[in-house]
C-alpha positions, -999 to +999 in steps of 0.1 A: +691-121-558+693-083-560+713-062-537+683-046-524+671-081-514+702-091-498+702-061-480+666-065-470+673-101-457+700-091-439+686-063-421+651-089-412+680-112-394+692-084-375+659-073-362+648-107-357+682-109-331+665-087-307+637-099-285+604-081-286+575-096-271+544-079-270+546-045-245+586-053-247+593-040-277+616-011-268+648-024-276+639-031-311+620+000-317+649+019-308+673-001-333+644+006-357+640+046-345+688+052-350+681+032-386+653+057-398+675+085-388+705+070-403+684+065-440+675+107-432+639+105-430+623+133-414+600+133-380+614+103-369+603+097-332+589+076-312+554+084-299+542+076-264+532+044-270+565+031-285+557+034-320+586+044-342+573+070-371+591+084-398+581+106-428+593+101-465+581+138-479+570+138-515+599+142-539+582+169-556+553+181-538+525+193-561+500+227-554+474+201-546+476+190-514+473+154-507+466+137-475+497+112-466+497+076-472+505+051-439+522+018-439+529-002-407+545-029-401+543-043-360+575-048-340+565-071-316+569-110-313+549-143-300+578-154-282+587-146-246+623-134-230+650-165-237+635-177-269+664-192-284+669-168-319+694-186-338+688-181-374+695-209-403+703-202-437+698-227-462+699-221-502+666-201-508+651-201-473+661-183-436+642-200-406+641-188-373+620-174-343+599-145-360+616-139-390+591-136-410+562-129-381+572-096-384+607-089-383+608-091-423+575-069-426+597-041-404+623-042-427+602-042-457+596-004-444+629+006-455+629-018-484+601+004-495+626+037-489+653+020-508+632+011-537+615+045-542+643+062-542+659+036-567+635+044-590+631+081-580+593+077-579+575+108-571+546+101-548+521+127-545+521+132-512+542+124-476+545+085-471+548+078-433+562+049-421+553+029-385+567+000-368+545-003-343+537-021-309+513-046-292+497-066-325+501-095-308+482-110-282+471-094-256+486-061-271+449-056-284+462-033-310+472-005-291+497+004-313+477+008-339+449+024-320+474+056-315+481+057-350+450+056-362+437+081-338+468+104-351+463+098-386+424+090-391+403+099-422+430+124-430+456+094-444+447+083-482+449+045-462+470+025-446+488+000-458+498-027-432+529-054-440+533-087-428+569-105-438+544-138-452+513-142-468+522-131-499+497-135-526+471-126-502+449-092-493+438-094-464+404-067-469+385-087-438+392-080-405+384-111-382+366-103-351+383-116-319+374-113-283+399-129-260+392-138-222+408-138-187+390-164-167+401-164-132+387-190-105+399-183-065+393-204-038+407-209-001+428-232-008+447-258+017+463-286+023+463-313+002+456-344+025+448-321+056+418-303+037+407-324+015+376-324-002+379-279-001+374-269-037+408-266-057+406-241-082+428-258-101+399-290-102+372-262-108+387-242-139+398-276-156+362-283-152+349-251-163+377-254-194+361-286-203+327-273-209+341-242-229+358-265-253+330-288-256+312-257-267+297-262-303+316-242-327+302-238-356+316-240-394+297-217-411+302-187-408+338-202-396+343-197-360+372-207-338+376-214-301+409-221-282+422-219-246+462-211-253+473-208-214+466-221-183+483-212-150+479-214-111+483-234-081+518-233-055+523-265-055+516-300-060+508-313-027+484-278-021+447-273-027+448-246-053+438-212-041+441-195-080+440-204-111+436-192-146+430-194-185+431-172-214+406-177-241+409-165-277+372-168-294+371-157-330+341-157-358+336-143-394+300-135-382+303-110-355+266-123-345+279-157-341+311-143-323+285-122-297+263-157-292+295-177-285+310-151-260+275-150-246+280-187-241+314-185-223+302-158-192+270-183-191+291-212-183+314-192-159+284-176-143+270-212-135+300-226-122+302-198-092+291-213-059+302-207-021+338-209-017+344-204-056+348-172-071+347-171-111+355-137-133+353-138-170+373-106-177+375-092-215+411-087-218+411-082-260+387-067-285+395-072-318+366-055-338+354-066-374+352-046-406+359-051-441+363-031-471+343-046-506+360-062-525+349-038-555+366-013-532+394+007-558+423+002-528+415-038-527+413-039-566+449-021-569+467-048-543+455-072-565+467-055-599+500-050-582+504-088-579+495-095-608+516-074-628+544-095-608+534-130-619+510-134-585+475-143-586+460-127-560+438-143-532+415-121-513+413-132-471+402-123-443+423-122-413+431-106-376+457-082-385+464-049-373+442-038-402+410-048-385+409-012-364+409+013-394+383-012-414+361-015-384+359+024-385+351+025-425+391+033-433+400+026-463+433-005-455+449-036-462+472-059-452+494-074-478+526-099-472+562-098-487+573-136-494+561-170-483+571-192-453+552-212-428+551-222-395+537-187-383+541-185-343+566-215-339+605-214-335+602-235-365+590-204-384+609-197-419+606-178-453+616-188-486+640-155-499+635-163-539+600-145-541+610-114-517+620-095-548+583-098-559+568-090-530+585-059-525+579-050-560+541-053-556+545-034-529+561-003-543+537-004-568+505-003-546+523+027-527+532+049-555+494+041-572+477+047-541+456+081-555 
């Protein structure tokens, strides 16, 4: 293992030790902000979202002028306040609570410095570098919204890291819509008034109709409920409850047909005494880039010249915004690991120094 992996490991562990779930990710961005200064990048702030920016200016900048390149990398986490973080090192893997979803693809962002300046490569224009906020669920990309509304058609791309996945391009953006479905009643007492609707009975019945929804497999769609809450206690006639819904398609026709579905069913089960919302709480838009594109063709090369077939994907990522406005991005990963969104969650360390090789190739070919 080289230095500049060990160091790169050991910097992912101590991001990973700070809690950041989604619109919580202040602590960490700030460790992130003092460790940009500390490496002397300029223009480091932190913008009024609470994405952490920094700028790596060209070594030698040229009479032309070039328009910056972007790479991003989010902060945030799947897992609330009290997740237990303990990490685990074993010979050639580190597991733990989001160390590789994305506490590895922040510190691949100063992997990235340190290898540039390694090598002394002269990039043609400014590099800026983002750890940013709210990828993750409900987040809804804000994070990236702000950047790409600072940066827009005047960055050469952006370039989007993920600590896993490596081997794959990610040139598809997944459409998502994600819903809030919210059922009130009056409530009562549970022997006293029974036979008042519960809207605990009527959202369990309304959540049994969504998921026996036909999804279809082609073009792939998916369809989960991933919470349900309400209700005060068990011996009282639920007054509230709710769900969140996460739909997703490759066909954004099919995606708009089975959304369509979902309000249908929520509008049908309204009746006196039950109120039903279907609110849109996440918009995830689609957009792609061709795979002929030069940008997806170069994050391929870059793998290969490392020993890495590449595999082209698509995927929800915080890529999907600047493709669904004809931006020219990618997301690309750093090593491998599995279990993605679980405290079981780990990455192997031996094929780091690959990853971050391929990546400091596509940066410094990026024209």
């Amino acid at each position: 293992m080289t230095d500049l992996t060990s160091r790169l490991l050991d910097l992912a562990v101590a991001i990973q030790q700070i809690p950041a779930p989604t619109f919580h990710e202040a602590e960490r961005a700030e460790f992130v902000r003092a460790r940009f200064a500390a490496e002397g990048l300029q223009d480091v702030e932190i913008d009024s979202v609470g994405n952490v920016c920094a700028r790596l200016p060209a070594l030698r900048p040229s009479s032309t002028v070039h328009r910056p390149l972007v790479v991003s990398a989010h902060l945030d986490t799947v897992f609330p306040i009290g997740t237990d973080l303990k990490i685990f090192r074993e010979p050639g893997r580190i597991s733990g609570a989001g160390i590789g979803d994305n506490s590895l693809g922040v510190a691949g962002l100063f992997g990235l410095v340190w290898a540039l300046r390694e090598r002394t490569v002269n990039l043609p224009a400014d590099l800026w570098l983002v750890a940013n906020v709210c990828e993750e669920g409900l987040g809804d990309l804000r994070g990236m919204k702000a950047l790409v509304e600072r940066f827009g058609s005047q960055a050469r791309a952006f370039v989007v890291l993920e600590g896993m996945a490596l081997g794959s391009v990610y040139h598809r953006g997944l459409g998502v819509r994600r819903y809030r479905v919210s059922v009130r009643t009056g409530g009562g007492h549970a022997w006293i008034d029974y036979g008042q609707p519960s809207a605990v009975h009527e959202l369990t019945a309304l959540a049994a109709k969504i998921t026996a929804l036909k999804v279809p497999a082609e073009p792939r769609t998916t369809l989960n409920v991933g919470i349900i809450s309400g209700g005060t206690s068990v011996n009282t006639i639920a007054a509230e409850a709710r769900l969140e819904l996460d739909l997703r398609s490759e066909g954004p026709e099919t995606l708009e047909e089975m959304a369509r579905q979902v309000e249908a069913l929520a509008a049908a089960a309204r009746r006196e005494g039950v109120e039903i919302s279907a609110e849109v709480v996440g918009r995830r838009p689609a957009g792609e880039l061709p795979a002929s594109h030069p940008l997806v063709k170069l994050a391929q090369d870059c793998l290969r010249s490392v020993g890495i077939e590449p595999r082209l994907h698509i995927g929800s990522t915080d890529a999907n915004h600047p493709l669904s406005l004809g931006l020219p991005a990618v997301t690309v990963g750093l090593t491998t690991g599995r279990g993605a969104h679980t405290v079981h969650e780990y990455i192997n360390t031996a094929p780091l120094e690959k990853g971050v090789e391929a990546l400091v190739g596509l940066v410094s070919s990026i024209q």
